[in-house]
Backbone as CSV, one residue per row, in Angstrom:
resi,resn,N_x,N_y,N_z,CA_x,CA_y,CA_z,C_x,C_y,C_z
1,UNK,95.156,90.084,109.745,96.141,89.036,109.804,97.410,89.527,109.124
2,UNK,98.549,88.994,109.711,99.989,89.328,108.900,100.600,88.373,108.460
3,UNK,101.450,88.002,107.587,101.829,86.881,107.083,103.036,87.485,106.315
4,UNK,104.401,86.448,106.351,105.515,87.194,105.867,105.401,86.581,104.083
5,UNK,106.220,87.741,102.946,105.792,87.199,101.982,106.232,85.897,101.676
6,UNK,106.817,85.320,102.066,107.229,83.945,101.345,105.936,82.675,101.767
7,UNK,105.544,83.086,103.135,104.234,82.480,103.567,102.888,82.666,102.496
8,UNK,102.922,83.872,102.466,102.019,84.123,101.354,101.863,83.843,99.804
9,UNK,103.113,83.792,99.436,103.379,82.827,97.648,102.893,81.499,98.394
10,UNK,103.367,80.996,99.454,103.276,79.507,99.177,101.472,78.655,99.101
11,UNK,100.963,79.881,100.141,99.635,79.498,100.430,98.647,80.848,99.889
12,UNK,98.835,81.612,98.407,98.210,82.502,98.177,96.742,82.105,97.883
13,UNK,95.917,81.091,98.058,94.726,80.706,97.799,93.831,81.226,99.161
14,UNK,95.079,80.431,100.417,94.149,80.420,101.699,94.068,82.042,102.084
15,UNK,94.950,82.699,101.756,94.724,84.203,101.670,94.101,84.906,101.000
16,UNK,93.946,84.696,99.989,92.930,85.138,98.613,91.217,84.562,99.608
17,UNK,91.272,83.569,100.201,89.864,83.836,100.714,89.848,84.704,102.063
18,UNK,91.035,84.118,102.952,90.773,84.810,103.900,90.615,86.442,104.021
19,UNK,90.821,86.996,102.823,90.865,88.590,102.565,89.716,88.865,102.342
20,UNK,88.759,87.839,101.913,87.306,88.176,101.813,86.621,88.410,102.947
21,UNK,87.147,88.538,103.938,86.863,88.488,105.658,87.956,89.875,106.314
22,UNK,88.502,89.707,105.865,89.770,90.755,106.591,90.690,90.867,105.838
23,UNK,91.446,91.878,106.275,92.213,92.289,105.202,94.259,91.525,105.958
24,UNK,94.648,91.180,104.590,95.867,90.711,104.996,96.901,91.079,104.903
25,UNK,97.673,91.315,105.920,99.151,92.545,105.055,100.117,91.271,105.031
26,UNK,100.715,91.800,104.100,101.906,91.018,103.888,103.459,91.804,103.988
27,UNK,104.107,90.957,105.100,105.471,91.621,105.704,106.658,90.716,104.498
28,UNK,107.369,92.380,104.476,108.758,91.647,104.209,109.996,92.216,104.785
29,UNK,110.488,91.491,104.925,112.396,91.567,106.008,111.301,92.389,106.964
30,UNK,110.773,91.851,107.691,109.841,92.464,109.315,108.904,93.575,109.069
31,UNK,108.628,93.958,107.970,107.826,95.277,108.087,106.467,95.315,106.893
32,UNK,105.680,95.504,107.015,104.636,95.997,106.444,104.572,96.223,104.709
33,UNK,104.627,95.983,103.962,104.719,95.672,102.829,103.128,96.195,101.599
34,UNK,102.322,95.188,101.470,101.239,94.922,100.922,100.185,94.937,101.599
35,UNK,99.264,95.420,101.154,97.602,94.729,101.992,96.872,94.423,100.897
36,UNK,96.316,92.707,101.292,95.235,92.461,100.518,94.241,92.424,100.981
37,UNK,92.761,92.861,100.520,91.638,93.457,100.620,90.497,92.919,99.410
38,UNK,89.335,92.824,100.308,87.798,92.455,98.883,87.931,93.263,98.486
39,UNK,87.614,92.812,97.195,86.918,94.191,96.370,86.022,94.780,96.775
40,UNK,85.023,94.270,97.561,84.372,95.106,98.464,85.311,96.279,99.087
41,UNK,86.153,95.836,99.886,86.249,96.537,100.331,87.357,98.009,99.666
42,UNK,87.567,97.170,98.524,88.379,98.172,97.972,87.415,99.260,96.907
43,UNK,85.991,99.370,96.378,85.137,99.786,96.249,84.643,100.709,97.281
44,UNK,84.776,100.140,98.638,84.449,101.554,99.824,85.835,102.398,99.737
45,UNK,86.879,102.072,99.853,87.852,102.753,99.735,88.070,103.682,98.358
46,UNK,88.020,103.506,97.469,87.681,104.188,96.161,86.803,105.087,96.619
47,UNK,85.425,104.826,96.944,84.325,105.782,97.170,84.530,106.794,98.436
48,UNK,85.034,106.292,98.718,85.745,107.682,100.046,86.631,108.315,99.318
49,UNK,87.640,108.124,98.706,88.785,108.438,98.234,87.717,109.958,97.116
50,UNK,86.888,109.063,96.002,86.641,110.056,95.672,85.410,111.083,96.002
51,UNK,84.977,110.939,97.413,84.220,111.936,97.846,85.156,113.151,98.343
52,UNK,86.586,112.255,98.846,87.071,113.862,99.971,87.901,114.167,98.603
53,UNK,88.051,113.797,97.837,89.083,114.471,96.634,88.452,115.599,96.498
54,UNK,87.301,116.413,96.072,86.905,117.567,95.742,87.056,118.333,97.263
55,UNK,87.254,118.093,98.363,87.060,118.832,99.978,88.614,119.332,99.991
56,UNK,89.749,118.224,99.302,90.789,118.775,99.051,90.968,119.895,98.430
57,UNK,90.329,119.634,97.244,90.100,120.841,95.812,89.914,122.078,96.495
58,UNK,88.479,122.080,96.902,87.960,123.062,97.631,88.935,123.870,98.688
59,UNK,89.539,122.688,99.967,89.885,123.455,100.608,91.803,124.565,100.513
60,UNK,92.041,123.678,99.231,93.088,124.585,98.541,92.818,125.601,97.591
61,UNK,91.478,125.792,97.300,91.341,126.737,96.764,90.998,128.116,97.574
62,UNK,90.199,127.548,98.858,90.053,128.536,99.884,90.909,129.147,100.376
63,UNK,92.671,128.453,100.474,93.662,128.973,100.996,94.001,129.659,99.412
64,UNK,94.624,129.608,98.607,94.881,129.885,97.823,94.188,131.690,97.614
65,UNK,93.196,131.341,97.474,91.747,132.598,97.703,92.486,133.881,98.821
66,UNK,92.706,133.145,99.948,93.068,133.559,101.620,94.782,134.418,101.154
67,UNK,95.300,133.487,100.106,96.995,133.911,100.311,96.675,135.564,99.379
68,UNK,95.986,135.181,98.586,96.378,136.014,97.080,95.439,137.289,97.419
69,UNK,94.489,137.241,98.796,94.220,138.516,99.077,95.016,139.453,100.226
70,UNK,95.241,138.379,100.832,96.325,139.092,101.871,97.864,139.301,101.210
71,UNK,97.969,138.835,100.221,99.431,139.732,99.226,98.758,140.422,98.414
72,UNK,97.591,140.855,97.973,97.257,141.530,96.920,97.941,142.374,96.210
73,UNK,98.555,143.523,97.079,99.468,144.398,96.727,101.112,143.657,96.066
74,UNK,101.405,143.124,96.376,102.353,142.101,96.105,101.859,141.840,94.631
75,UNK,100.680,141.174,94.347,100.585,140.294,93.205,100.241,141.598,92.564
76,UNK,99.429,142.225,92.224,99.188,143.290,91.491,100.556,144.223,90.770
77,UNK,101.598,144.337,92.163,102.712,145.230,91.221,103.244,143.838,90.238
78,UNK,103.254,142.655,90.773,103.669,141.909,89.472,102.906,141.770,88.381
79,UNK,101.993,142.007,88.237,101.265,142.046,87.000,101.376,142.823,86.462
80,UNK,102.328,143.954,86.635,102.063,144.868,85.799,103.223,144.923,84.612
């Protein structure tokens, strides 16, 4: 559901439940603003959030790994 914010101050109760069902964005001057959400559902979102956080980790470390062997020669005369 979308609802512009001034709709939403006036009737923030009937939204506060209806978010327990779906999630509600709230527009301002025409565009996309806020989303309110259960805590449910903001608990699945957290728990995704921090499963792919380490796949990030990982997969910048793999590039990272990937850069610093294919300059090797590069990084080595700077170390010296």
């Amino acid at each position: 559901m979308e609802v512009t914010a001034s709709e939403f101050q006036r009737n923030f109760g009937q939204f506060k439940e209806l978010a327990q069902r779906e999630a509600v964005t709230v527009t301002s001057n025409g565009r996309p603003s806020v989303v309110l959400i259960s805590v449910a559902e903001f608990a699945i979102l957290e728990k995704l959030r921090q499963e792919h956080a380490s796949d990030v980790g990982d997969e910048f470390q793999r590039l990272a790994q990937e850069r610093a062997a294919t300059h090797k020669d590069v990084l080595d005369g700077l170390s010296k």
